[in-house]
N, C-alpha and C positions, 0 to 999 in steps of 0.2 A: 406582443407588447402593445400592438395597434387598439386599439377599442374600437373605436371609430372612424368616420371620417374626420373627425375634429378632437379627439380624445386620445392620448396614450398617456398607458399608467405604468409606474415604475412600480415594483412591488418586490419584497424579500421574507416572502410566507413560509417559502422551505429552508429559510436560515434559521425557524423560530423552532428548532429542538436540541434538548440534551444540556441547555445552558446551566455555567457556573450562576453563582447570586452575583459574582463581578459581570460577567458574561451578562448577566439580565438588564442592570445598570448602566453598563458601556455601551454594547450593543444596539442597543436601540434609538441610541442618542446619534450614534454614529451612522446609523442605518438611516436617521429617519434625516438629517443634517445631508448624505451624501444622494439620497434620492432627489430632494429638495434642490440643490447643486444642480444636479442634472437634467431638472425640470425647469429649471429656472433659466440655465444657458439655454435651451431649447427654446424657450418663447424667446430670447433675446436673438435668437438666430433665424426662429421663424419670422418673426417682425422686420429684422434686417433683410431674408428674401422677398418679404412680402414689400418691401421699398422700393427692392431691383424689381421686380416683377408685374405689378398692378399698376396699368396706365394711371400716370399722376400721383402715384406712389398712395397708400393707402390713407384714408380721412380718420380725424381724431378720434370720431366715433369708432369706425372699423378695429383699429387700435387697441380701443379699452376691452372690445371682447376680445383680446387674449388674456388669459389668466391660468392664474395657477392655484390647484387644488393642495395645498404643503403636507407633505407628509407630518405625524408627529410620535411622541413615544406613545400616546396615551389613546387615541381614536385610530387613528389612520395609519396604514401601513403602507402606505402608497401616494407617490406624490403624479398629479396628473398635470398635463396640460393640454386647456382645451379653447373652444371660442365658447363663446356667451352666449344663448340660442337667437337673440336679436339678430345678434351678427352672422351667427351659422347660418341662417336663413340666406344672406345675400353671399354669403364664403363657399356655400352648398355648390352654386354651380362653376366658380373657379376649381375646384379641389375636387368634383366628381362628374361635373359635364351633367346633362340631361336638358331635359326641356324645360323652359320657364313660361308657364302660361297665365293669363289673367286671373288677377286677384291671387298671386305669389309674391313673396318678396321679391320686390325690386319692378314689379308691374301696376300699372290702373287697375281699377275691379274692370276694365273693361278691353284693354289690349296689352299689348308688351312694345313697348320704346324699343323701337332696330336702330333710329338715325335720326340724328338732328346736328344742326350747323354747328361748327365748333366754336364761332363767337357764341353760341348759348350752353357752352359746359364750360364749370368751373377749370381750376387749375387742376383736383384730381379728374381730370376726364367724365365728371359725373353732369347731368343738368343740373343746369343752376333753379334754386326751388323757384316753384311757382311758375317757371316756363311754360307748361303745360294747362292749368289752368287759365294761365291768361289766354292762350291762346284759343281754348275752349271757350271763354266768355267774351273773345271779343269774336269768335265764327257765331256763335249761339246772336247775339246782338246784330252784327252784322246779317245774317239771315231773316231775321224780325223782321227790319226796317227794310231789305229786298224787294221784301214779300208784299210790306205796306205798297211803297213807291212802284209793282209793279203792280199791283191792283188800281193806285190811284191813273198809272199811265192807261190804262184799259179803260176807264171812265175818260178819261181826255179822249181818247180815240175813239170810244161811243158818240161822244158830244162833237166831232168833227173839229177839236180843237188839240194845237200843238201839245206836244208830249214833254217838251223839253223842262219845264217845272218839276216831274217828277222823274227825272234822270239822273243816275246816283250821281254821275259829273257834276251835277247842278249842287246837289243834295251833301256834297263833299269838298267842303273847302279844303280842307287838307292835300287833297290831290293824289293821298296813298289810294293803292290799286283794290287791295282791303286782302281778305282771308275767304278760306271757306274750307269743311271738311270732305273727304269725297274720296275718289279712289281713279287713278291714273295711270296708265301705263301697268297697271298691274297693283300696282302701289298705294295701299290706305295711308292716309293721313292726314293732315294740316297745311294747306298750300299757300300760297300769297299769288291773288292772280296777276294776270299777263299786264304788263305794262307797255307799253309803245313807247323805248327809248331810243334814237337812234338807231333805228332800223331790227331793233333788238324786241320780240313780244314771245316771253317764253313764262313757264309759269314757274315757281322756285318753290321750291320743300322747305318747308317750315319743322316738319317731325315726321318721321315715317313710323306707321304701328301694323301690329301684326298680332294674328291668334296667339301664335307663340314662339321662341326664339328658339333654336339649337346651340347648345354650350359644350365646346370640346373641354377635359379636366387639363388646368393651366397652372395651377399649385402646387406643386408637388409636398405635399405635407409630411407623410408620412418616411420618406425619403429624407429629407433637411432633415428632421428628428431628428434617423437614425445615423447621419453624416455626422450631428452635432454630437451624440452620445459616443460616438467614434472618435471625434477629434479631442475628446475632453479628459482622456486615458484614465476610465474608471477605476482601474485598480490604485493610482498613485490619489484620486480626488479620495476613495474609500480611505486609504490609508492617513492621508490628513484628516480627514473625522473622527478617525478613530481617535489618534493623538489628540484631537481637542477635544475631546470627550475623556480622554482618560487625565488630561489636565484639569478638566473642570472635578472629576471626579478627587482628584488630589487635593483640590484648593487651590491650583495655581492658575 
């Protein structure tokens, strides 16, 4: 039944012989009305785990890639339901694990997001946008102006004159300690340097990054499916399509 990681199809190919002309008319109305059924409780079931399960419970976007392929009399003999490949892309590593490396869904073209403080993620547990690049253009900026002020302090100290004019202290009213990117204790990424507060001069993680992340499978997809098509007693859901189908086929 499984297709994929993200895809299962309901199908009733080898029901399609030996039919009356009623049997052709009924039939397929009823077939194609109780796969659709089946399909349909199943994203409503997947979507419901996917609430208990995905830190912050899943974002609107994530959402919209569940869908459903509907069965019908006329095309389709199979009603599917799958994620939308935007979404498959970031669902790929809940629902099958593996490594997520740069320039993947859900990464930089240049590392993979491991850690960052949890005042800077939303309510679903995701970063809040633009986190990242600010913090890129304000290390990139802050590096510039470093580099100036300590070239200019090199010249004062040629000239046997005070340095203190070209001190970032001097050069910073603000009095934040600033940023830089770098690697630490083992650790790439985005730091906020040491401060001197009360006895306190430690440096603090602003984003941790890395080549690439390891993802254990946390979804269980294919599982809830077949829970859902279990809980939903196809034989009595078939036999009420049938009966609406053979009512429509009456007129009534």
């Amino acid at each position: 039944m499984a297709k994929d990681g993200f895809s299962v199809e309901f199908d009733t190919k080898s029901f399609a012989r030996s039919l009356t002309k009623l049997e052709k008319q009924v039939l397929p109305q009823a077939q194609a009305g109780f796969l659709n059924g089946l399909a349909f409780r199943a994203r409503k079931d997947l979507l419901s785990y996917a609430n208990r399960t995905i830190e912050g419970g899943p974002t609107p976007w994530t959402k919209r890639g569940f869908v459903v392929d509907k069965a019908d009399t006329g095309r389709s003999s199979a009603a599917v339901v799958r994620i939308q490949d935007q979404q498959a892309g970031y669902m790929n590593y809940l629902v099958n694990g593996g490594k997520r490396r740069k320039g993947d869904p859900g990464a930089t073209p240049y590392d993979v997001l491991t850690d960052a403080p949890d005042g800077e993620k939303n309510a679903f547990g995701n970063l809040k946008r633009g986190y990242l690049k600010r913090l890129a253009r304000q290390a990139k900026s802050e590096k510039t102006k470093r580099a100036r002020l300590h070239a200019k302090r090199a010249k004062l100290r040629a000239a046997g004159k005070s340095t203190d004019p070209a001190r970032w202290a001097t050069n910073n009213p603000s009095g934040n300690p600033g940023i830089f990117f770098g690697t630490v204790g083992g650790h790439k990424g985005y730091w906020q340097r040491a401060a001197k507060r009360d006895g306190d001069y430690r440096l603090i993680l602003l984003a941790r990054l890395s080549e690439e992340a390891d993802y254990k499978p946390t979804f269980q997809w294919n599982a809830t499916v077949n829970a859902s098509v279990r809980e939903q007693d196809p034989q009595q859901l078939y036999a009420a399509e049938l009966a609406r189908a053979l009512r429509k086929l009456n007129g009534a």
